[in-house]
mmCIF file of the N, C-alpha and C atoms, coordinates in Angstrom:
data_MODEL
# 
_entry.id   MODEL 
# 
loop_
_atom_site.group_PDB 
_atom_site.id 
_atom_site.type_symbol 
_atom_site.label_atom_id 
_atom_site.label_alt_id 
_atom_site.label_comp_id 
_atom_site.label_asym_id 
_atom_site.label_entity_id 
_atom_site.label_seq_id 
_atom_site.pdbx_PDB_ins_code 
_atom_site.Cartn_x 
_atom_site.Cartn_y 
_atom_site.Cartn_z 
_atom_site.occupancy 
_atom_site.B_iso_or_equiv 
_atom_site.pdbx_formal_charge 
_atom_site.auth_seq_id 
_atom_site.auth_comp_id 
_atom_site.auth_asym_id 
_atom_site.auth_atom_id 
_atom_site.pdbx_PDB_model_num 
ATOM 1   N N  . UNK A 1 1  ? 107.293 365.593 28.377 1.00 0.00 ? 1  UNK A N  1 
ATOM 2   C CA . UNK A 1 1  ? 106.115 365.415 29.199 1.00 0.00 ? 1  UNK A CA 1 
ATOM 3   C C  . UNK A 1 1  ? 104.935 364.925 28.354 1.00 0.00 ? 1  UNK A C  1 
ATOM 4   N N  . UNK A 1 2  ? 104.748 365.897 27.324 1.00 0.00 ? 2  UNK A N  1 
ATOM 5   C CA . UNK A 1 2  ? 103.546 365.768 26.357 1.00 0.00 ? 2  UNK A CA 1 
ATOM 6   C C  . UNK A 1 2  ? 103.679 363.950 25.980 1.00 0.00 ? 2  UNK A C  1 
ATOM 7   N N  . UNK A 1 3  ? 104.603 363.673 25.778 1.00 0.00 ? 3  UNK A N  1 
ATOM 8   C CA . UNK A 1 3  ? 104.631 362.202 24.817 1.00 0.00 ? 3  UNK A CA 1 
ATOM 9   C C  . UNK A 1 3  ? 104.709 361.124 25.731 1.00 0.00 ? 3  UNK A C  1 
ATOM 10  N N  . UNK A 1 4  ? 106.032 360.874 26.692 1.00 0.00 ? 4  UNK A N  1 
ATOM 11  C CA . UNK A 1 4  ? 106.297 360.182 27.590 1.00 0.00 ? 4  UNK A CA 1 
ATOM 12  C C  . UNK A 1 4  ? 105.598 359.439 28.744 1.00 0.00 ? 4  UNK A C  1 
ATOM 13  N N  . UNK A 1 5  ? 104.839 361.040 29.661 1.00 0.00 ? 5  UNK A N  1 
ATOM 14  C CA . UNK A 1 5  ? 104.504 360.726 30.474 1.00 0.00 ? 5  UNK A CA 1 
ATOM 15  C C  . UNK A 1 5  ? 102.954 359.972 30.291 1.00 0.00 ? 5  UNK A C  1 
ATOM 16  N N  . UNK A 1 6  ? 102.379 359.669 29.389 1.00 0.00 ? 6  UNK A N  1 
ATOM 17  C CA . UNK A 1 6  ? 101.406 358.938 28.938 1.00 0.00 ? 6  UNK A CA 1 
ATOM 18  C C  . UNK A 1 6  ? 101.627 357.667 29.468 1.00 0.00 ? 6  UNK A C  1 
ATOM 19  N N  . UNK A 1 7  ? 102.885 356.995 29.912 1.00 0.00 ? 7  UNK A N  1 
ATOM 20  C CA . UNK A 1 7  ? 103.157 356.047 29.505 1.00 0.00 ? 7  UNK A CA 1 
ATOM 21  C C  . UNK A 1 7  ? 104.060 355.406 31.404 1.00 0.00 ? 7  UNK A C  1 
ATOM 22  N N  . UNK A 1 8  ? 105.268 356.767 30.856 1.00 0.00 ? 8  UNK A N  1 
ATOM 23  C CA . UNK A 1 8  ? 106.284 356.605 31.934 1.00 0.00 ? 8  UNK A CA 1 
ATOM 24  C C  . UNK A 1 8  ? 106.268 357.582 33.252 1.00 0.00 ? 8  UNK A C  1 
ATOM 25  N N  . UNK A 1 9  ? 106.579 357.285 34.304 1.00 0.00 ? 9  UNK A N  1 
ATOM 26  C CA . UNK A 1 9  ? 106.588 358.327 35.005 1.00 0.00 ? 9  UNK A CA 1 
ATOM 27  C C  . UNK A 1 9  ? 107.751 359.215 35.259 1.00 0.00 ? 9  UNK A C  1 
ATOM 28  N N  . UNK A 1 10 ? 107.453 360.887 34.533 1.00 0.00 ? 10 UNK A N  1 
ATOM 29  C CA . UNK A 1 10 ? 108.688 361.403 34.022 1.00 0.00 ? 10 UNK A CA 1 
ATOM 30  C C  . UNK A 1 10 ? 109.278 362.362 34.723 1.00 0.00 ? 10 UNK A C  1 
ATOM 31  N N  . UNK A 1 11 ? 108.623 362.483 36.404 1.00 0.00 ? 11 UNK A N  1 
ATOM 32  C CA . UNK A 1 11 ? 108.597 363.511 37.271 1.00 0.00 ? 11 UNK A CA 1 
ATOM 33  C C  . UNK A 1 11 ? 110.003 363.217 37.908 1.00 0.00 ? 11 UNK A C  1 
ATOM 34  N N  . UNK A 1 12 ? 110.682 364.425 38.147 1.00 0.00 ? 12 UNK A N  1 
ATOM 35  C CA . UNK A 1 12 ? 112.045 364.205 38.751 1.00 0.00 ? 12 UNK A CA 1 
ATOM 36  C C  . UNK A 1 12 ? 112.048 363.787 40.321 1.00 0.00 ? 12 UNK A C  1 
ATOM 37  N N  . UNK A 1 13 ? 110.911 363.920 40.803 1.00 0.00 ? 13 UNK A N  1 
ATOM 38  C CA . UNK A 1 13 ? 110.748 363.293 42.214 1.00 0.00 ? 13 UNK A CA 1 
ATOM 39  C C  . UNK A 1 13 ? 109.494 361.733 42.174 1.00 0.00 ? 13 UNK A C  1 
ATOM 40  N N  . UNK A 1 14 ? 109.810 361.099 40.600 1.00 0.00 ? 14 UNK A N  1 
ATOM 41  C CA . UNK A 1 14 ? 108.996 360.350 40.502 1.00 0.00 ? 14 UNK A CA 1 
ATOM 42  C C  . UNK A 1 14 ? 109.098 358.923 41.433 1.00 0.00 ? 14 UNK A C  1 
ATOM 43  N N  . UNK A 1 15 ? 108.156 358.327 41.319 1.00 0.00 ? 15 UNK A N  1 
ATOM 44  C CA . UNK A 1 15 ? 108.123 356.992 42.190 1.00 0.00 ? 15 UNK A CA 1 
ATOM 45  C C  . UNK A 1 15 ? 108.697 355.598 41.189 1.00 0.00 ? 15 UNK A C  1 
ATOM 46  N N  . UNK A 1 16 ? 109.761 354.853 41.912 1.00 0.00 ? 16 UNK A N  1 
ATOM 47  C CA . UNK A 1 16 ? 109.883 353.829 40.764 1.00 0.00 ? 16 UNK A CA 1 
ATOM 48  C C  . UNK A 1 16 ? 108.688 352.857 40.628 1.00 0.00 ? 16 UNK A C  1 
ATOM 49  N N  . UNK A 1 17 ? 109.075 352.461 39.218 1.00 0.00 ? 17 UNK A N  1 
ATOM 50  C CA . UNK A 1 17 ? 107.978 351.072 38.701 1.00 0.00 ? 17 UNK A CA 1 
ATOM 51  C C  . UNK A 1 17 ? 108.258 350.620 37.481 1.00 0.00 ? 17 UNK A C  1 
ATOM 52  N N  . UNK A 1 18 ? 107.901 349.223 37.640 1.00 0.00 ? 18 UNK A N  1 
ATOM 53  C CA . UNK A 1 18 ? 108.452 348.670 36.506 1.00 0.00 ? 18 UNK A CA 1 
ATOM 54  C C  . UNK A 1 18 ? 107.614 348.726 35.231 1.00 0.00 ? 18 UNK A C  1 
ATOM 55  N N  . UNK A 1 19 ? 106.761 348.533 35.110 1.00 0.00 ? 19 UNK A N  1 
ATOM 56  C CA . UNK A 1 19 ? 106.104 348.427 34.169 1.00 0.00 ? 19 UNK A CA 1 
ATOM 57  C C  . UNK A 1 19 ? 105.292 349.838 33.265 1.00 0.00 ? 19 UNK A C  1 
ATOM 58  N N  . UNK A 1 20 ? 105.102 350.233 32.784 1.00 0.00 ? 20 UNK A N  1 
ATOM 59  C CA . UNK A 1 20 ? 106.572 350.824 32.356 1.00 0.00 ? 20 UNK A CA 1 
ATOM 60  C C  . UNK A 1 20 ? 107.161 350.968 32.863 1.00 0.00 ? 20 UNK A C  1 
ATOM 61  N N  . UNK A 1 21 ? 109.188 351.206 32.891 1.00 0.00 ? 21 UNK A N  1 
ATOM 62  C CA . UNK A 1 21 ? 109.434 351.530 34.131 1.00 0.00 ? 21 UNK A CA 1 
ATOM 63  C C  . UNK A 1 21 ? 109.417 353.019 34.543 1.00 0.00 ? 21 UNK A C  1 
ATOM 64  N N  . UNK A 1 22 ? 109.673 353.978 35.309 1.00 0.00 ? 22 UNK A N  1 
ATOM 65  C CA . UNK A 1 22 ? 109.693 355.050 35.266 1.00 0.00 ? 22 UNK A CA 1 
ATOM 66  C C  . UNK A 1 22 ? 110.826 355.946 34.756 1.00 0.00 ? 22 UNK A C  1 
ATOM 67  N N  . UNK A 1 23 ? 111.164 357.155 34.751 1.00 0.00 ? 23 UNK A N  1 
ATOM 68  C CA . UNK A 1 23 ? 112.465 357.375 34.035 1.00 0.00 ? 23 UNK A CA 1 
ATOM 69  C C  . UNK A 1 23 ? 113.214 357.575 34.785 1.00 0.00 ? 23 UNK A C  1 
ATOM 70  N N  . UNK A 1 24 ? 112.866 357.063 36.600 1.00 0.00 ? 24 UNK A N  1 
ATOM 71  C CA . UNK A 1 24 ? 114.126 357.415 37.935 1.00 0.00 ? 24 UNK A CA 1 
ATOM 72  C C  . UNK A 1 24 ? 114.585 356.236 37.745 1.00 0.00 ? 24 UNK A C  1 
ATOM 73  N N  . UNK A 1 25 ? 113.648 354.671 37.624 1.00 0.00 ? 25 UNK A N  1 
ATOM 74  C CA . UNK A 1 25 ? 114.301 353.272 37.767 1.00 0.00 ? 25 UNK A CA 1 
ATOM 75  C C  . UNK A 1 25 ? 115.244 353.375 36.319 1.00 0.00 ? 25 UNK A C  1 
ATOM 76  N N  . UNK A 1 26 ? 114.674 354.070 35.236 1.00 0.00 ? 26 UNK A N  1 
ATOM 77  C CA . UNK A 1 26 ? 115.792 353.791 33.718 1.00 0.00 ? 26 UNK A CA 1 
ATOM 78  C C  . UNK A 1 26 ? 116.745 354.487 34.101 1.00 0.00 ? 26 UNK A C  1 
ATOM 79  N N  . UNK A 1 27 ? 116.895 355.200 34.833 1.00 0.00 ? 27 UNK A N  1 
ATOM 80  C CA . UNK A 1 27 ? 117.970 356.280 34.945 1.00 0.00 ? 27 UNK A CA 1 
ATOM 81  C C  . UNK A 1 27 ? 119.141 355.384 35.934 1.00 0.00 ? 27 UNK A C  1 
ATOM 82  N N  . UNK A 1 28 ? 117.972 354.547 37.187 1.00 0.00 ? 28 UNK A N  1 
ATOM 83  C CA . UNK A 1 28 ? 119.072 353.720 38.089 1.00 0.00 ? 28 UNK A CA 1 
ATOM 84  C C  . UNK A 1 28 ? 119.458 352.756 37.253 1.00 0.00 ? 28 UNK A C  1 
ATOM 85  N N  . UNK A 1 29 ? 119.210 351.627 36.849 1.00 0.00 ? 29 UNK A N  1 
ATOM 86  C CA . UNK A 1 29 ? 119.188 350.337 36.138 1.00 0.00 ? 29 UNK A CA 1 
ATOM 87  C C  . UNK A 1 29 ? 119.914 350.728 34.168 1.00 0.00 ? 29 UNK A C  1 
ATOM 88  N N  . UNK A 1 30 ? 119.576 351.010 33.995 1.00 0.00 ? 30 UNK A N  1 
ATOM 89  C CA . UNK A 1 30 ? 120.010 351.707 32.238 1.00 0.00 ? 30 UNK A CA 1 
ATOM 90  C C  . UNK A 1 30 ? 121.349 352.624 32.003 1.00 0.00 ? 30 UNK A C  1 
ATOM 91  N N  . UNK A 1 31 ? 122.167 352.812 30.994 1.00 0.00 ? 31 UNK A N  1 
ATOM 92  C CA . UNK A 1 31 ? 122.890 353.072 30.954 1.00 0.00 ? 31 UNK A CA 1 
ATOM 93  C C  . UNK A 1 31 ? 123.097 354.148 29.522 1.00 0.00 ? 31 UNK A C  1 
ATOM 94  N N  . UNK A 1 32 ? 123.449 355.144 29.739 1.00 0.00 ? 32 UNK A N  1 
ATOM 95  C CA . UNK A 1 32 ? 123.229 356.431 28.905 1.00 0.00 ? 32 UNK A CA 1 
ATOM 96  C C  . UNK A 1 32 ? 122.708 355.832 27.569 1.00 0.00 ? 32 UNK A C  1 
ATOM 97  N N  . UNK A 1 33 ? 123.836 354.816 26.908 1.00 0.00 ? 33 UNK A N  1 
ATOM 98  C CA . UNK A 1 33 ? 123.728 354.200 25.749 1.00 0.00 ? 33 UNK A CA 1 
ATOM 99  C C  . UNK A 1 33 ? 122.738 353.630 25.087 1.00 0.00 ? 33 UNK A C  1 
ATOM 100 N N  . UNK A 1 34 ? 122.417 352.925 26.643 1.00 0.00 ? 34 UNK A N  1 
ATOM 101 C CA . UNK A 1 34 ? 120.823 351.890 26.621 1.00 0.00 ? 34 UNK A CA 1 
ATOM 102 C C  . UNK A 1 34 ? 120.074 353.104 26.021 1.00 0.00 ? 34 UNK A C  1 
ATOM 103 N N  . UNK A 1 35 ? 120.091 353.921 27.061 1.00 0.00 ? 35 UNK A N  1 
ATOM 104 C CA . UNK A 1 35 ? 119.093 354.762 26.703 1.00 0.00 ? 35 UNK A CA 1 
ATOM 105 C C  . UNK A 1 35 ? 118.555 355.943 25.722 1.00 0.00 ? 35 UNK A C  1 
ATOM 106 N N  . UNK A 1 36 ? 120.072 355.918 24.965 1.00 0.00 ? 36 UNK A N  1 
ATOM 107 C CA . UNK A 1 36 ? 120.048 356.515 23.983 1.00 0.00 ? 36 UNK A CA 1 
ATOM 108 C C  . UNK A 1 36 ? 119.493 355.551 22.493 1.00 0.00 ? 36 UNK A C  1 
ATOM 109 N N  . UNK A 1 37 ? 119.639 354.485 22.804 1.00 0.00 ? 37 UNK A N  1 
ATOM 110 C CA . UNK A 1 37 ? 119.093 353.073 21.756 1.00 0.00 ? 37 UNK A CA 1 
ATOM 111 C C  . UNK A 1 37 ? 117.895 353.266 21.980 1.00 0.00 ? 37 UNK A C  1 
ATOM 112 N N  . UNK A 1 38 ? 117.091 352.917 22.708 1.00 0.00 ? 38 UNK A N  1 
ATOM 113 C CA . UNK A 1 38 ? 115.646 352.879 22.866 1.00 0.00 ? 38 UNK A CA 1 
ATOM 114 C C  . UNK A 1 38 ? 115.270 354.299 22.416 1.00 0.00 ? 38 UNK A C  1 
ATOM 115 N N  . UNK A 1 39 ? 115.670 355.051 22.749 1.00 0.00 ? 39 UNK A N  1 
ATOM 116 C CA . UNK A 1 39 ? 114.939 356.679 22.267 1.00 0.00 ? 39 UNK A CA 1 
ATOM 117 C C  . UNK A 1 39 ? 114.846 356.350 20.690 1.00 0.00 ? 39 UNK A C  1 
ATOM 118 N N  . UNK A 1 40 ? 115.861 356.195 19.894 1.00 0.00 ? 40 UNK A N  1 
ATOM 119 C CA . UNK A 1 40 ? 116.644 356.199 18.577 1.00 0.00 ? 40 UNK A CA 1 
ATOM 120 C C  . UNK A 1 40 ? 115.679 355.241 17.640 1.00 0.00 ? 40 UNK A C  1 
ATOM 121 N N  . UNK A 1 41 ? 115.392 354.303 18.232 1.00 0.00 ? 41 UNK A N  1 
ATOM 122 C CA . UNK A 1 41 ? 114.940 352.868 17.861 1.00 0.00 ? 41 UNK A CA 1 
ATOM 123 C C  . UNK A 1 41 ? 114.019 352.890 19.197 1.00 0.00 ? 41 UNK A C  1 
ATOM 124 N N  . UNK A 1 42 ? 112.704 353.266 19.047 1.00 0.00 ? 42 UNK A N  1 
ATOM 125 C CA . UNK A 1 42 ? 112.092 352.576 19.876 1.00 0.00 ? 42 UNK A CA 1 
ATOM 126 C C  . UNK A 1 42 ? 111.236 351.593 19.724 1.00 0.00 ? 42 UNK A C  1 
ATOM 127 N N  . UNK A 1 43 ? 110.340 351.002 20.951 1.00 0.00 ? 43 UNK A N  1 
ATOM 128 C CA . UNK A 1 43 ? 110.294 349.387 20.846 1.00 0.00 ? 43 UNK A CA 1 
ATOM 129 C C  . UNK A 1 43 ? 108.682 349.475 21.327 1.00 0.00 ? 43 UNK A C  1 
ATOM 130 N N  . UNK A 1 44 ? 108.230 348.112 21.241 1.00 0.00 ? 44 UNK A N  1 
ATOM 131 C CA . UNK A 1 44 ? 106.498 348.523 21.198 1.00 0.00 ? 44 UNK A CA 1 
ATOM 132 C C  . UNK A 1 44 ? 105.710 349.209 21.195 1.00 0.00 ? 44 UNK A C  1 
ATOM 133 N N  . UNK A 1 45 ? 104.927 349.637 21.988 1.00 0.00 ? 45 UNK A N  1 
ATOM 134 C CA . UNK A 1 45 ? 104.263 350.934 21.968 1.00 0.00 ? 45 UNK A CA 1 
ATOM 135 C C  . UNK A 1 45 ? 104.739 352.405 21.841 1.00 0.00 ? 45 UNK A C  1 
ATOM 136 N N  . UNK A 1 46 ? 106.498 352.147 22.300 1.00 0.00 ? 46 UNK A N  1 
ATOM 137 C CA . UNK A 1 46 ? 106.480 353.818 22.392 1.00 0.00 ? 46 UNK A CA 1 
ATOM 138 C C  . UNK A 1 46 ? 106.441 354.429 20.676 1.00 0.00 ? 46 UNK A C  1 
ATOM 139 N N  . UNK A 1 47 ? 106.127 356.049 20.980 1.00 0.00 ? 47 UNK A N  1 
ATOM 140 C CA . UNK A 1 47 ? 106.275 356.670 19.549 1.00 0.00 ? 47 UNK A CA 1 
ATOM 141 C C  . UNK A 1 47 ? 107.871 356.966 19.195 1.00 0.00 ? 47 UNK A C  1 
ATOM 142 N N  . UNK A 1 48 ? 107.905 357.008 17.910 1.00 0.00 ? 48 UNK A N  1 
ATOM 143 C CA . UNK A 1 48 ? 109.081 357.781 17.176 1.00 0.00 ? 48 UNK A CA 1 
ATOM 144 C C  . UNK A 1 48 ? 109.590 359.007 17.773 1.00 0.00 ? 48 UNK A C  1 
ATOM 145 N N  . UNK A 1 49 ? 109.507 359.324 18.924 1.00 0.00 ? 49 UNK A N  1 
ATOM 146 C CA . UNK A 1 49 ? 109.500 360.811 18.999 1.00 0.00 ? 49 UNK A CA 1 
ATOM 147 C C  . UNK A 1 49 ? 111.235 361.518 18.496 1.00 0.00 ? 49 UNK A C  1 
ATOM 148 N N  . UNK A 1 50 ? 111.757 360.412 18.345 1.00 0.00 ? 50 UNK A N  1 
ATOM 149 C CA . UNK A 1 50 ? 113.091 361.525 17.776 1.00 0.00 ? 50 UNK A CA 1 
ATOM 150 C C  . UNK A 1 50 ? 113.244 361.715 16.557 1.00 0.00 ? 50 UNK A C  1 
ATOM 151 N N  . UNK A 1 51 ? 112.238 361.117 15.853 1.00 0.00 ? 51 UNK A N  1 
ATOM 152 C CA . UNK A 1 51 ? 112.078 361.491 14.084 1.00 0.00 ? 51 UNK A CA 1 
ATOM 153 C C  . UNK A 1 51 ? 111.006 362.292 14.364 1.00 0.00 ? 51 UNK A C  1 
ATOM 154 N N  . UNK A 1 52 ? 109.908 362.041 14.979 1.00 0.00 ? 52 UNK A N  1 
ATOM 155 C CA . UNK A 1 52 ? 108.505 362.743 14.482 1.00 0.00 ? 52 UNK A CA 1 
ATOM 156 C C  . UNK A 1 52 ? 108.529 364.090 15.218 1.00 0.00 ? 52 UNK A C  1 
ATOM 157 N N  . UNK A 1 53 ? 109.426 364.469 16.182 1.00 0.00 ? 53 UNK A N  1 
ATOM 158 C CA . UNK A 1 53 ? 109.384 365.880 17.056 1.00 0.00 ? 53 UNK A CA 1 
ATOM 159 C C  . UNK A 1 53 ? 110.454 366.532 16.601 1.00 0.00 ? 53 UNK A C  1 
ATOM 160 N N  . UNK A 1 54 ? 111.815 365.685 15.543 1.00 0.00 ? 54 UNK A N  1 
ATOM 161 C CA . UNK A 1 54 ? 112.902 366.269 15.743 1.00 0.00 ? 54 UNK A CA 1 
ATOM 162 C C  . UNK A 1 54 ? 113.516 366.444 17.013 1.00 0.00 ? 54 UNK A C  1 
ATOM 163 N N  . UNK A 1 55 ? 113.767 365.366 17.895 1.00 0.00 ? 55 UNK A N  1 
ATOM 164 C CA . UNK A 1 55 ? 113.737 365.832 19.639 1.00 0.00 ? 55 UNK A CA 1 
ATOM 165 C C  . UNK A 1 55 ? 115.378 365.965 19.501 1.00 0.00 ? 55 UNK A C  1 
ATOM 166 N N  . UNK A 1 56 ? 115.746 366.442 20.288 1.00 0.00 ? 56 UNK A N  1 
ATOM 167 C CA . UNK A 1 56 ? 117.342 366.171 20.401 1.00 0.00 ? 56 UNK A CA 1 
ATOM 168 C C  . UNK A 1 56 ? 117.383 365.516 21.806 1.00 0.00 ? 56 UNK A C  1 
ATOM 169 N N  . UNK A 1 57 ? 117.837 364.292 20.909 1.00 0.00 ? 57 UNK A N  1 
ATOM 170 C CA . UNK A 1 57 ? 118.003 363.107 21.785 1.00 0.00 ? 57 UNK A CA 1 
ATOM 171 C C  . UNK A 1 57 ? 118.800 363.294 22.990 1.00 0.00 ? 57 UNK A C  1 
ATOM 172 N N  . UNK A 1 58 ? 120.078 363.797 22.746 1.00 0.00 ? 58 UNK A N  1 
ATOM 173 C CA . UNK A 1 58 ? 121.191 363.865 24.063 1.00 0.00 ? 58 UNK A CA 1 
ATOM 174 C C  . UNK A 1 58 ? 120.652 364.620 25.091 1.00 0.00 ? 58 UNK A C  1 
ATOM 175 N N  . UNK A 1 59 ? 119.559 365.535 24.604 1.00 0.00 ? 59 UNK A N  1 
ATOM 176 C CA . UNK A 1 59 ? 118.675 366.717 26.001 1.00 0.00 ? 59 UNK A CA 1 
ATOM 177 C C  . UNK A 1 59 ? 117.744 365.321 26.700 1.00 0.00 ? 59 UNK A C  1 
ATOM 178 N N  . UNK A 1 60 ? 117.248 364.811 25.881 1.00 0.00 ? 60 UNK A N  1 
ATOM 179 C CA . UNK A 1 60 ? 116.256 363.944 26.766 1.00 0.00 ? 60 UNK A CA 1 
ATOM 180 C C  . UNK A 1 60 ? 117.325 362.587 27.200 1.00 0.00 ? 60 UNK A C  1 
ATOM 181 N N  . UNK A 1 61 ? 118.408 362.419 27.087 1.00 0.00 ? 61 UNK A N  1 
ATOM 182 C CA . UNK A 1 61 ? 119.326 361.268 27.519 1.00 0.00 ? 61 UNK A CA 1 
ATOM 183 C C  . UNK A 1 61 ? 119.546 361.637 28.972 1.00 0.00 ? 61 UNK A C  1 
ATOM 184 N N  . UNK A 1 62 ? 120.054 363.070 28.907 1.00 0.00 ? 62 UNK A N  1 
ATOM 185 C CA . UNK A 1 62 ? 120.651 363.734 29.728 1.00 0.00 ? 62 UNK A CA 1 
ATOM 186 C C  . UNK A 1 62 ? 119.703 363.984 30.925 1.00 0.00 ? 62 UNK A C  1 
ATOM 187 N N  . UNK A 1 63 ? 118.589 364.393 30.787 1.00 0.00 ? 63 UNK A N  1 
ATOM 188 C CA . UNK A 1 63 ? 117.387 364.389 31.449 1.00 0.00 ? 63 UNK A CA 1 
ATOM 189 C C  . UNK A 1 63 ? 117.147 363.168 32.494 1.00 0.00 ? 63 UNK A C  1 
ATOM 190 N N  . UNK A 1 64 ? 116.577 362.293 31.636 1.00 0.00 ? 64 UNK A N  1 
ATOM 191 C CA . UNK A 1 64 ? 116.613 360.978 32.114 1.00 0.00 ? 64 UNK A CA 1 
ATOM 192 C C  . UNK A 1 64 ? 117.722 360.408 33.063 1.00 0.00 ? 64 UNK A C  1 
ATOM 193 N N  . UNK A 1 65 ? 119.022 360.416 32.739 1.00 0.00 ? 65 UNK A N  1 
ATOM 194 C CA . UNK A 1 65 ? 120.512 360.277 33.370 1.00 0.00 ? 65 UNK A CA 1 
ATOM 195 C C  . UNK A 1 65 ? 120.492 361.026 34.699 1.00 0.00 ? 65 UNK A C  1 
ATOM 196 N N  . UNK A 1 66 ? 119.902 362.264 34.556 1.00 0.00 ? 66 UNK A N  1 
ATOM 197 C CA . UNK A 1 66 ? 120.217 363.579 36.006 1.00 0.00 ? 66 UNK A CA 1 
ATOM 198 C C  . UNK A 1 66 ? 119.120 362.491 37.209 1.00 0.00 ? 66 UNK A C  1 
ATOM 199 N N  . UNK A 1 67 ? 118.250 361.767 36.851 1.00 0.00 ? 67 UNK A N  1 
ATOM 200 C CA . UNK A 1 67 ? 117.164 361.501 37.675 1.00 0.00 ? 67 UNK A CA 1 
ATOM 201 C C  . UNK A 1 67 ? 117.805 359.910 38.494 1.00 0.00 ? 67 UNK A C  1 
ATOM 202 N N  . UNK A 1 68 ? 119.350 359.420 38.208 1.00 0.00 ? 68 UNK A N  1 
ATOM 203 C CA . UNK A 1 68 ? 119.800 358.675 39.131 1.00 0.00 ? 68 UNK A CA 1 
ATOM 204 C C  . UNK A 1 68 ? 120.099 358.752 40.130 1.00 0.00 ? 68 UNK A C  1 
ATOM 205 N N  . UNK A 1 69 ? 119.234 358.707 41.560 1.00 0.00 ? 69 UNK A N  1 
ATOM 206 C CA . UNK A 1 69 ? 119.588 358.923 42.626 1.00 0.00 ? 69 UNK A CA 1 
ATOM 207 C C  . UNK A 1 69 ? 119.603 357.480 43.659 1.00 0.00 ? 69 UNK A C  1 
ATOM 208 N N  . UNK A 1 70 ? 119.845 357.620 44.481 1.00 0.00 ? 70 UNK A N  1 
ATOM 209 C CA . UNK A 1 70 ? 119.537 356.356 45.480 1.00 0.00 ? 70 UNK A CA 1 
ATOM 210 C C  . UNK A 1 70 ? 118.509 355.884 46.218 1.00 0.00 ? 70 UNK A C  1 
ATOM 211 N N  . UNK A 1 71 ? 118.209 354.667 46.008 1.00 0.00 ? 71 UNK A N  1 
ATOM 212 C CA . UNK A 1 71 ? 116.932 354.152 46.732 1.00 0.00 ? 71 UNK A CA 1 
ATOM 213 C C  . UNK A 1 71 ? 116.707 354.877 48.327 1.00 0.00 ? 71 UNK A C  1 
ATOM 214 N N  . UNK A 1 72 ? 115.521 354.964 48.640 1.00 0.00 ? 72 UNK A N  1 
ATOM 215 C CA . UNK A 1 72 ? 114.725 355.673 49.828 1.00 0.00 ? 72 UNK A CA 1 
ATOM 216 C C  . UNK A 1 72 ? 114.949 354.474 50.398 1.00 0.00 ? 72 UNK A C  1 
# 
């Protein structure tokens, strides 16, 4: 929450959007792997957070992953 949601929208009943996208559209569109790359290696603006928090990545993969549901 603390890091993410600055950015993304990280609410499990969140609204999609692209820009950032949110973590329901990464969860529809993205694929565990994807999303385990970008955490690992991330890309413009986002922070390091899996070096600089020590995060364990597969909790926040997994997270992200649970929030694929079907378009309204």
């Amino acid at each position: 929450m603390e890091w993410c949601s600055n950015c993304h929208n990280v609410a499990a009943d969140g609204q999609m959007k692209q820009d950032p996208p949110s973590f329901a559209a990464i969860a529809m569109y993205r694929s565990p792997g994807y999303i385990r790359s970008n955490i690992v290696a991330p890309h413009g603006a986002m922070p390091d957070i899996a070096n600089v928090l020590g995060l364990n990545v597969d909790d926040l993969v997994a997270y992200i992953t649970s929030l694929d549901r079907p378009l309204d």
